[in-house]
DSSP file (Angstrom, degrees, kcal/mol; ACC not computed):
  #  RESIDUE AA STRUCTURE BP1 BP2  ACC     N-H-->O    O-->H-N    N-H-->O    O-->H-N    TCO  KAPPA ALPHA  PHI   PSI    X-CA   Y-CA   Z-CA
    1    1 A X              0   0    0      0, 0.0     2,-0.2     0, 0.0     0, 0.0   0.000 360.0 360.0 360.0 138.3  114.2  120.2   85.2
    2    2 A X        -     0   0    0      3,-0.0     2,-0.3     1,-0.0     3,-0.1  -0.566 360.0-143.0 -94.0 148.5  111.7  117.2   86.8
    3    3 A X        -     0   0    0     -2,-0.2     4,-0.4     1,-0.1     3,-0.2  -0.692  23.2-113.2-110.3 140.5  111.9  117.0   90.7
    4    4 A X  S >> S+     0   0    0     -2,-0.3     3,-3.1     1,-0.2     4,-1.0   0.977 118.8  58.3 -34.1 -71.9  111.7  113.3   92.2
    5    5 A X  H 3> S+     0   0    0      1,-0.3     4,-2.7     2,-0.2    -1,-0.2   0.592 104.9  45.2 -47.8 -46.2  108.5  114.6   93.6
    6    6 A X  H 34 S+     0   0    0     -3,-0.2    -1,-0.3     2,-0.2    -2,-0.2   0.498 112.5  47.8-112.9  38.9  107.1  115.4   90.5
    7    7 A X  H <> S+     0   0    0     -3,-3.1     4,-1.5    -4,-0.4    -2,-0.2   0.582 115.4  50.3 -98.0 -34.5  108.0  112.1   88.6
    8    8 A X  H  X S+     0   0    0     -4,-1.0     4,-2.2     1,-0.2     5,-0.4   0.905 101.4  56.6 -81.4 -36.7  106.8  110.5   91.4
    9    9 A X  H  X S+     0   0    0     -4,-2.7     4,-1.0     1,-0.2    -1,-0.2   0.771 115.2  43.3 -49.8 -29.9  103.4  112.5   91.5
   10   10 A X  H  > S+     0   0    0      1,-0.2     4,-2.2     2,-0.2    -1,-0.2   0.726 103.4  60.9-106.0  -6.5  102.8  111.2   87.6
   11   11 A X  H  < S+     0   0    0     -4,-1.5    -2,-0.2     1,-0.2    -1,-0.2   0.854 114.8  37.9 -73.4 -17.6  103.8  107.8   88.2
   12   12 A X  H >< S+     0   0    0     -4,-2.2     3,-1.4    -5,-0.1    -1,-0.2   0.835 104.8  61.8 -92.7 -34.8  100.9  107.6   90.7
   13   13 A X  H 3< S+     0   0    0     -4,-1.0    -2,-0.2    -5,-0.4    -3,-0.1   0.995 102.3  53.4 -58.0 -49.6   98.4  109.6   89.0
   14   14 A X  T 3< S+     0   0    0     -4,-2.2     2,-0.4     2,-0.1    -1,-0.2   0.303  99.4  82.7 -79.0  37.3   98.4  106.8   85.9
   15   15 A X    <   -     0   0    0     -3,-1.4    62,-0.0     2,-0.1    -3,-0.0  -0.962  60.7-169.5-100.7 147.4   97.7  104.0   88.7
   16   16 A X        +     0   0    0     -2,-0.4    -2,-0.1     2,-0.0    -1,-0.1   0.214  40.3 131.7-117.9   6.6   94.3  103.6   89.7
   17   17 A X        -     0   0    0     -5,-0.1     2,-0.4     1,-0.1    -2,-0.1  -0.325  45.3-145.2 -62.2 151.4   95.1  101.3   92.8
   18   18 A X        -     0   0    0     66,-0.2     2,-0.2    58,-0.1    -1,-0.1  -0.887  19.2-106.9-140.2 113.4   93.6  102.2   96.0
   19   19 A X        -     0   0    0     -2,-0.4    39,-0.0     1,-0.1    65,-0.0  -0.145  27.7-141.8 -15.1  80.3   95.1  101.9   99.6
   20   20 A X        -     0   0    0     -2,-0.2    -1,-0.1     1,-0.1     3,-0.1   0.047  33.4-111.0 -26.2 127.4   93.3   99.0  101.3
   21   21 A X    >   -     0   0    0      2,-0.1     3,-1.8     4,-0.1    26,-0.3  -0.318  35.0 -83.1 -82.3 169.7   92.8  100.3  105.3
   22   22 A X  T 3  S+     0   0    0      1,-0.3    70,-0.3    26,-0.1    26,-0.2  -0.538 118.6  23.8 -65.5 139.3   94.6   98.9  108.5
   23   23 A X  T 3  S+     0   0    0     24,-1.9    -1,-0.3     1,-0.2    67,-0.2   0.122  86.0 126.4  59.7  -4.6   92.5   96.1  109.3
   24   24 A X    <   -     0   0    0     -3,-1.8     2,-0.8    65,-0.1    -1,-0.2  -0.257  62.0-117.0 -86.1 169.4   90.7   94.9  106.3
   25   25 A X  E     -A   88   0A   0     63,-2.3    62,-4.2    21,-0.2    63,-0.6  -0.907  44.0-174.8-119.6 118.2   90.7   91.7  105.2
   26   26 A X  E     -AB  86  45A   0     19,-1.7    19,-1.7    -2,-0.8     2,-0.4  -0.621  31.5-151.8 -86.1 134.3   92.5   91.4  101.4
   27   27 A X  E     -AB  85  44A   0     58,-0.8    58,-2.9    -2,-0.3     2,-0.4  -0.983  21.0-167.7-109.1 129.8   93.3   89.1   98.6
   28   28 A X  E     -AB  84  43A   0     15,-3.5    15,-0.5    -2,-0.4     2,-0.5  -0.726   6.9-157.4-101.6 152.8   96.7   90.4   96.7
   29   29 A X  E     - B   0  42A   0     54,-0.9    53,-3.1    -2,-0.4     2,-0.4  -0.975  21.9-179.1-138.3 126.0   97.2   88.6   93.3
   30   30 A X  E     -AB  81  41A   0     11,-2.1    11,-2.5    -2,-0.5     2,-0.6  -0.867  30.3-106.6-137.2 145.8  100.8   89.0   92.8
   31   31 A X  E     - B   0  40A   0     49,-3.7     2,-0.6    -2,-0.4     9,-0.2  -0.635  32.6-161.3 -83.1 129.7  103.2   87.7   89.6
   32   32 A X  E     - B   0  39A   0      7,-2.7     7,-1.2    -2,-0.6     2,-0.7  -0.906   0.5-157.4 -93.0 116.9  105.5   84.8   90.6
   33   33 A X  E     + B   0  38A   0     -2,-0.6     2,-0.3     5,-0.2     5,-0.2  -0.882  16.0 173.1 -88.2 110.1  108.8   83.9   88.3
   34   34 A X  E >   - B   0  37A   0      3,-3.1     3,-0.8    -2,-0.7     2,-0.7  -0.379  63.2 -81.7-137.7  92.4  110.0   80.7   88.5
   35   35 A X  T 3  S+     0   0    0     -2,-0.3     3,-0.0     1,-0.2    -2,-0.0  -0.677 114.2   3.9  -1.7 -25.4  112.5   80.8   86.0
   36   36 A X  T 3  S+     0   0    0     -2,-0.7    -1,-0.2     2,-0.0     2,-0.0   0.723 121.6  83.0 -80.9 -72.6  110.7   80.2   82.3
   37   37 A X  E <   -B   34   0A   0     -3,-0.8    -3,-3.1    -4,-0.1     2,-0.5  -0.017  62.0-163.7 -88.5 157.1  107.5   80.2   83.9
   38   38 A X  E     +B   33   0A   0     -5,-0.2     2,-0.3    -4,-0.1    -5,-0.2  -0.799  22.4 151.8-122.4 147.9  105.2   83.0   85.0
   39   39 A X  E     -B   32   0A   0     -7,-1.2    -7,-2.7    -2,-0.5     2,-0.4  -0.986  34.2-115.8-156.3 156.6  102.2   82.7   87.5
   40   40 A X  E     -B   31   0A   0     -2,-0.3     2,-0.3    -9,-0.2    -9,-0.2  -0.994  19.4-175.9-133.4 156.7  100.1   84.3   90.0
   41   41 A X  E     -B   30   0A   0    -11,-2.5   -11,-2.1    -2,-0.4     2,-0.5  -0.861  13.3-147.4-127.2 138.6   99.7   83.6   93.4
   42   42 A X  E     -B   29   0A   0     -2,-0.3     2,-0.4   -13,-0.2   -13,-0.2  -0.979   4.5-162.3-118.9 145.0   97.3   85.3   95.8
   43   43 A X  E     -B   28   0A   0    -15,-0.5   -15,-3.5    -2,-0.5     2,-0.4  -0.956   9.6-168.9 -93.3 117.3   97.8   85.9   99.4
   44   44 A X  E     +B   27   0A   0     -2,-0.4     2,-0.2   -17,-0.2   -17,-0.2  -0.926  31.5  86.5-127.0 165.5   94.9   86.5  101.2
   45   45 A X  E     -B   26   0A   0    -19,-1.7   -19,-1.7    -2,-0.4    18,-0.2  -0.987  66.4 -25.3 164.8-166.2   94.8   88.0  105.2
   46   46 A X  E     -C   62   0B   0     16,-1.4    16,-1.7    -2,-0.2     2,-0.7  -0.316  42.5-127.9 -63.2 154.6   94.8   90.9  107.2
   47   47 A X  E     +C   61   0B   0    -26,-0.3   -24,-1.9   -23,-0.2    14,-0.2  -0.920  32.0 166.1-105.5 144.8   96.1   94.4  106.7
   48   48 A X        +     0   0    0     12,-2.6    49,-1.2    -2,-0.7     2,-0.3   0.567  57.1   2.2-121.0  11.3   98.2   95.5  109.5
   49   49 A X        -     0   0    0     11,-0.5     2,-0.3    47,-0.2    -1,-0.3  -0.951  50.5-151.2-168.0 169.7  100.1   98.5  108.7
   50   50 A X        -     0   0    0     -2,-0.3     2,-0.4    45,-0.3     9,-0.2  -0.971   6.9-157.3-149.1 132.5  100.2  100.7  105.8
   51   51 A X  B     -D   58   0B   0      7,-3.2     7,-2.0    -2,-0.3     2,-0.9  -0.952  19.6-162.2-125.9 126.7  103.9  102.7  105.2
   52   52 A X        +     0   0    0     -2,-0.4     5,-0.1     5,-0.2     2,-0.1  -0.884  33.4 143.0-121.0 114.1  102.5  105.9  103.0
   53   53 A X        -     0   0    0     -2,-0.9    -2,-0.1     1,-0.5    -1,-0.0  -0.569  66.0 -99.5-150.0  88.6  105.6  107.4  101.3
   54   54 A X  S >  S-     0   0    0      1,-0.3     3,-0.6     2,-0.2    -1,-0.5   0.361 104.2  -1.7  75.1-165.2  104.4  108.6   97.5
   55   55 A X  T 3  S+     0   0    0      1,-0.3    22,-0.6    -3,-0.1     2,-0.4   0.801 134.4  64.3 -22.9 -45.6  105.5  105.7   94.8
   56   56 A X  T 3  S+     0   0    0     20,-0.1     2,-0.3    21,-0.1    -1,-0.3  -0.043  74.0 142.4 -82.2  42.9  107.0  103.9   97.7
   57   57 A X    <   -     0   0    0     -3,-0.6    19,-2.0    -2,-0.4     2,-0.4  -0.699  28.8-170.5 -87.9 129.4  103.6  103.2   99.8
   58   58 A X  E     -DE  51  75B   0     -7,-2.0    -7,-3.2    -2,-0.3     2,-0.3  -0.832  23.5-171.9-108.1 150.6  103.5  100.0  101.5
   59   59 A X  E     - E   0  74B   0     15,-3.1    15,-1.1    -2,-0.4     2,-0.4  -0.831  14.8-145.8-162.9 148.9  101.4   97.7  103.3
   60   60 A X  E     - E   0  73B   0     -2,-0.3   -12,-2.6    13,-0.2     2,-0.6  -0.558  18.6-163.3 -81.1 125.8  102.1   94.1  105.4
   61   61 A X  E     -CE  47  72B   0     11,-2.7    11,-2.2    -2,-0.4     2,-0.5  -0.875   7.1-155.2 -96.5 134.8   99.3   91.8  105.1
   62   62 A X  E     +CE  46  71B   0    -16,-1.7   -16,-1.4    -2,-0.6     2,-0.3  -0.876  17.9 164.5-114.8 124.7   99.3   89.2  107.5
   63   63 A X  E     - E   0  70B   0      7,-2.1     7,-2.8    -2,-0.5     2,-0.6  -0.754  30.4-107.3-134.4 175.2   97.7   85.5  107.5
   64   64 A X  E     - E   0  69B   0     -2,-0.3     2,-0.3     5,-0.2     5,-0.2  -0.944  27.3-178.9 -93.1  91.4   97.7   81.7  109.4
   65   65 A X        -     0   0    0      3,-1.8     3,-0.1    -2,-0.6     0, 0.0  -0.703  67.6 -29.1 -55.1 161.6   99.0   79.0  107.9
   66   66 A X  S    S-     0   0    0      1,-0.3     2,-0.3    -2,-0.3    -1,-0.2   0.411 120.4 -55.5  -7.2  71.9   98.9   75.9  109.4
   67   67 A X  S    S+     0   0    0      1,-0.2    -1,-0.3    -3,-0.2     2,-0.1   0.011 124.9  87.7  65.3 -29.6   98.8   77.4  112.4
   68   68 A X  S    S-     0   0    0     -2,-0.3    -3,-1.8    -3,-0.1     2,-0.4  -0.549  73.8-118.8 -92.6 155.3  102.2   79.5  112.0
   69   69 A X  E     -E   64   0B   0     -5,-0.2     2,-0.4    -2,-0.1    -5,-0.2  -0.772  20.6-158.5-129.1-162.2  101.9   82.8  110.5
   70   70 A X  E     -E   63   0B   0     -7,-2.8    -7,-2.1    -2,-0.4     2,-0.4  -0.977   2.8-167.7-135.4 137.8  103.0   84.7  107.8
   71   71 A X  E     -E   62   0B   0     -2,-0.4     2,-0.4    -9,-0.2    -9,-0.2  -0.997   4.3-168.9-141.3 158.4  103.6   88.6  106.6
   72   72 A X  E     -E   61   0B   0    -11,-2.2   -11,-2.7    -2,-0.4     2,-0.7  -0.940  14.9-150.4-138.6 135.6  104.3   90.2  103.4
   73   73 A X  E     -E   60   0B   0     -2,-0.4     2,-0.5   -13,-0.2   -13,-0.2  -0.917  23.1-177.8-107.7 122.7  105.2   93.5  102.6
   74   74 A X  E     -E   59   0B   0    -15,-1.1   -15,-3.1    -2,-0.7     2,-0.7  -0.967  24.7-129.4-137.5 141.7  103.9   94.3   99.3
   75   75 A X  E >   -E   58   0B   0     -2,-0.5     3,-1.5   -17,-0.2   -17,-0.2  -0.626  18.1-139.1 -99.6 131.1  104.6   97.6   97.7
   76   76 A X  T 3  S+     0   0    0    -19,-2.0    -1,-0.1    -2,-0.7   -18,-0.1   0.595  99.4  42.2 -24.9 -66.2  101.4   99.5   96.3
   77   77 A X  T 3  S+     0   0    0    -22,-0.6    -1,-0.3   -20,-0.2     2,-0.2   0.112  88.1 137.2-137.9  -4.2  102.3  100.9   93.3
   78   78 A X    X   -     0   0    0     -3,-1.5     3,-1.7     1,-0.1   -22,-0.0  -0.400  56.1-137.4 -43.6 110.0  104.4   97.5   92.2
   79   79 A X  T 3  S+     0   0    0      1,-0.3    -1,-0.1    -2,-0.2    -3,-0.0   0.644 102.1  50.6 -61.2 -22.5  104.0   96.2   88.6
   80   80 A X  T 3  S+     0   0    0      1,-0.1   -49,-3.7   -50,-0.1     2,-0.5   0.555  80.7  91.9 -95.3  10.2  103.8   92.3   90.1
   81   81 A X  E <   -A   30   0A   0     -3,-1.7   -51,-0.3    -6,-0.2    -1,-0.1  -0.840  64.7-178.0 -97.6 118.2  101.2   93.1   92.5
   82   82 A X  E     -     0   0A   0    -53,-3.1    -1,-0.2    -2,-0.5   -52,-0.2   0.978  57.6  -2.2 -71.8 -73.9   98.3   92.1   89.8
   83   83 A X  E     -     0   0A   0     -3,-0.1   -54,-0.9   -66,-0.0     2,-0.2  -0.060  52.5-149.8-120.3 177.7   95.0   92.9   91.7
   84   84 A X  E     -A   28   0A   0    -56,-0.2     2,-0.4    -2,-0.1   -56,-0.2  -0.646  18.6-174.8-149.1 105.3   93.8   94.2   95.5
   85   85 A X  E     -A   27   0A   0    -58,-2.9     2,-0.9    -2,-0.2   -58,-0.8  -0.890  18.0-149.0-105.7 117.3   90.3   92.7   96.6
   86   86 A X  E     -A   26   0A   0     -2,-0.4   -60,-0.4   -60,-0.2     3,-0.1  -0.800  13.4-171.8 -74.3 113.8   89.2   94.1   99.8
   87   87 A X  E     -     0   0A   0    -62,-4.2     2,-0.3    -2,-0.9    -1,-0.2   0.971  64.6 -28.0-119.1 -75.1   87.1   91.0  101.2
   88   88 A X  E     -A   25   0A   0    -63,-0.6   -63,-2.3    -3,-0.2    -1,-0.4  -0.986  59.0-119.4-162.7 157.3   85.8   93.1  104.1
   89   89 A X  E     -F  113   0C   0     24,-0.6    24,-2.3    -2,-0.3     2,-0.2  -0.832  21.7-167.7-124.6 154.2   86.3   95.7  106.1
   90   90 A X  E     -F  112   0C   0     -2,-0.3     2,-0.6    22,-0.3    22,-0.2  -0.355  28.4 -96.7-122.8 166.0   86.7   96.2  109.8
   91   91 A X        +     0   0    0     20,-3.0    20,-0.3    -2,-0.2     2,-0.2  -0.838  39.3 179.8 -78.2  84.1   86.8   98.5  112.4
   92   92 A X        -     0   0    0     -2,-0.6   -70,-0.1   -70,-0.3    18,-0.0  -0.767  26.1-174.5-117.7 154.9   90.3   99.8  114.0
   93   93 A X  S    S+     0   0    0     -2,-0.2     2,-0.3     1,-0.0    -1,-0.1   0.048  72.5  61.6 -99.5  -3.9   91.4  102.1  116.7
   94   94 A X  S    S-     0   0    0      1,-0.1     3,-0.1   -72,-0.0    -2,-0.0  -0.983  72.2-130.6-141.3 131.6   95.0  101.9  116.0
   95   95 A X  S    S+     0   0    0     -2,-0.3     2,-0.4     1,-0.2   -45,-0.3   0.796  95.2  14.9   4.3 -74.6   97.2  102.7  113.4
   96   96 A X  S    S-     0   0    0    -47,-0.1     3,-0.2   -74,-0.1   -47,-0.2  -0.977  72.1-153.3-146.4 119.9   99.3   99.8  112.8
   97   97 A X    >   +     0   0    0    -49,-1.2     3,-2.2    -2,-0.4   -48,-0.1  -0.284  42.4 142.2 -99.8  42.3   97.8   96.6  114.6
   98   98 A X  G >   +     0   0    0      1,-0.2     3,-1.2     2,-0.1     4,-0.2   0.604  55.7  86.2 -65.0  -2.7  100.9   94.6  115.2
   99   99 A X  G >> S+     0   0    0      1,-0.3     3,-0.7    -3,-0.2     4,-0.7   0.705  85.5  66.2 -50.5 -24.3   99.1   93.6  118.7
  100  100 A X  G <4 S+     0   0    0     -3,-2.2    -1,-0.3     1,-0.3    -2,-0.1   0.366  74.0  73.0 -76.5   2.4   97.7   91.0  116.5
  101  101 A X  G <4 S+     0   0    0     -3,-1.2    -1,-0.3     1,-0.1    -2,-0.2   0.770  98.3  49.2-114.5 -34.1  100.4   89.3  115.7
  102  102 A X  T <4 S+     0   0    0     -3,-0.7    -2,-0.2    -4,-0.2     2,-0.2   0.563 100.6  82.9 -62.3 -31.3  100.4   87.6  119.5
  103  103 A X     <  +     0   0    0     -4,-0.7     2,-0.2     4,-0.1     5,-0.1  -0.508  52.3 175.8-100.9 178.8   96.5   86.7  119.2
  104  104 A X    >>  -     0   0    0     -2,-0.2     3,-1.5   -40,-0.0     4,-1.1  -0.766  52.2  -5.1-151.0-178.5   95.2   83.6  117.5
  105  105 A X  T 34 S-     0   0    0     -2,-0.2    -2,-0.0     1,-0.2     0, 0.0   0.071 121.3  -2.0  79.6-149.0   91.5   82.8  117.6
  106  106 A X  T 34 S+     0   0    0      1,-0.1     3,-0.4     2,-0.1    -1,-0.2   0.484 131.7  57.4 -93.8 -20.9   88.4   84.3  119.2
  107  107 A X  T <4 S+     0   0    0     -3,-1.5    -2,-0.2     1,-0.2    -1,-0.1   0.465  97.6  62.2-106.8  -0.9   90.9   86.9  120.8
  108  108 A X  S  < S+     0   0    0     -4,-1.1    -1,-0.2    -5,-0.1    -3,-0.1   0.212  82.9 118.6-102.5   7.9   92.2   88.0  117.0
  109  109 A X        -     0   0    0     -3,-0.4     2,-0.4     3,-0.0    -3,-0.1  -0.110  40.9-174.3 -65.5 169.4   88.3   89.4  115.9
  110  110 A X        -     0   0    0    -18,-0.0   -18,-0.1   -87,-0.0     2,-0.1  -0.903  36.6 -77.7-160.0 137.3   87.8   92.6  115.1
  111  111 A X        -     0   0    0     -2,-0.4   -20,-3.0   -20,-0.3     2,-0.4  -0.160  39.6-147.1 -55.5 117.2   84.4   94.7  114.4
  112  112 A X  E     -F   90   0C   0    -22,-0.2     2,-0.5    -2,-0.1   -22,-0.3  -0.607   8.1-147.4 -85.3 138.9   83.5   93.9  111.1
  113  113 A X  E     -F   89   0C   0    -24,-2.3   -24,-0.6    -2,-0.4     2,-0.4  -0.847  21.4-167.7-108.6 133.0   81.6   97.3  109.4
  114  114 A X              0   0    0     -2,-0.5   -26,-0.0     1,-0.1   -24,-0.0  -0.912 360.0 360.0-127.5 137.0   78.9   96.1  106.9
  115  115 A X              0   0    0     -2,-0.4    -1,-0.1     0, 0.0    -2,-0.0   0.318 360.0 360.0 -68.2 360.0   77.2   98.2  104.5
């Protein structure tokens, strides 16, 4: 008899996606339906939290449109999320940076770490 745990253990071993960190800056390429037709759309932005629970691992990316913003919970291990391109990555002190979600600007930088 199979355990959740270890159904879930092989449905992650045959993925080779890899957890994009709190702060980095993303593009997700995700499948779109819109009813016949199929597409992909990319979101690109910040990461700002990462929810790590086994098949079910998440993380919100957040970005500006026109001024307003926007966040998306997209779950890792997801058969429409096509790609993760990590743009670059930054420097964080916290966990989960929803503090960002109040700053706009010059006051919304973060230390970018360069190879």
């Amino acid at each position: 008899m199979t355990t959740i745990a270890q159904i879930e253990a092989e449905n992650i071993a045959g993925s080779d996606r890899t957890m994009p960190g709190v702060g980095d800056r993303v593009r997700v390429s995700y499948n779109i339906t819109e009813g016949e037709r199929k597409r992909i759309q990319i979101f690109e932005g910040r990461v700002l939290a990462i929810h790590n629970g086994g098949i079910r691992s998440t993380f919100t990316v957040r970005k500006e449109s026109s001024g307003i913003g926007v966040e998306r919970i997209f779950p890792l291990y997801s058969p429409f999320v096509v790609n993760i391109d990590v743009k670059s990555r930054h420097r964080v002190r916290r966990a989960k940076l929803y503090y960002q979600r109040e700053l706009s600007g010059k006051k919304a930088r973060l230390k970018e770490i360069r190879n």
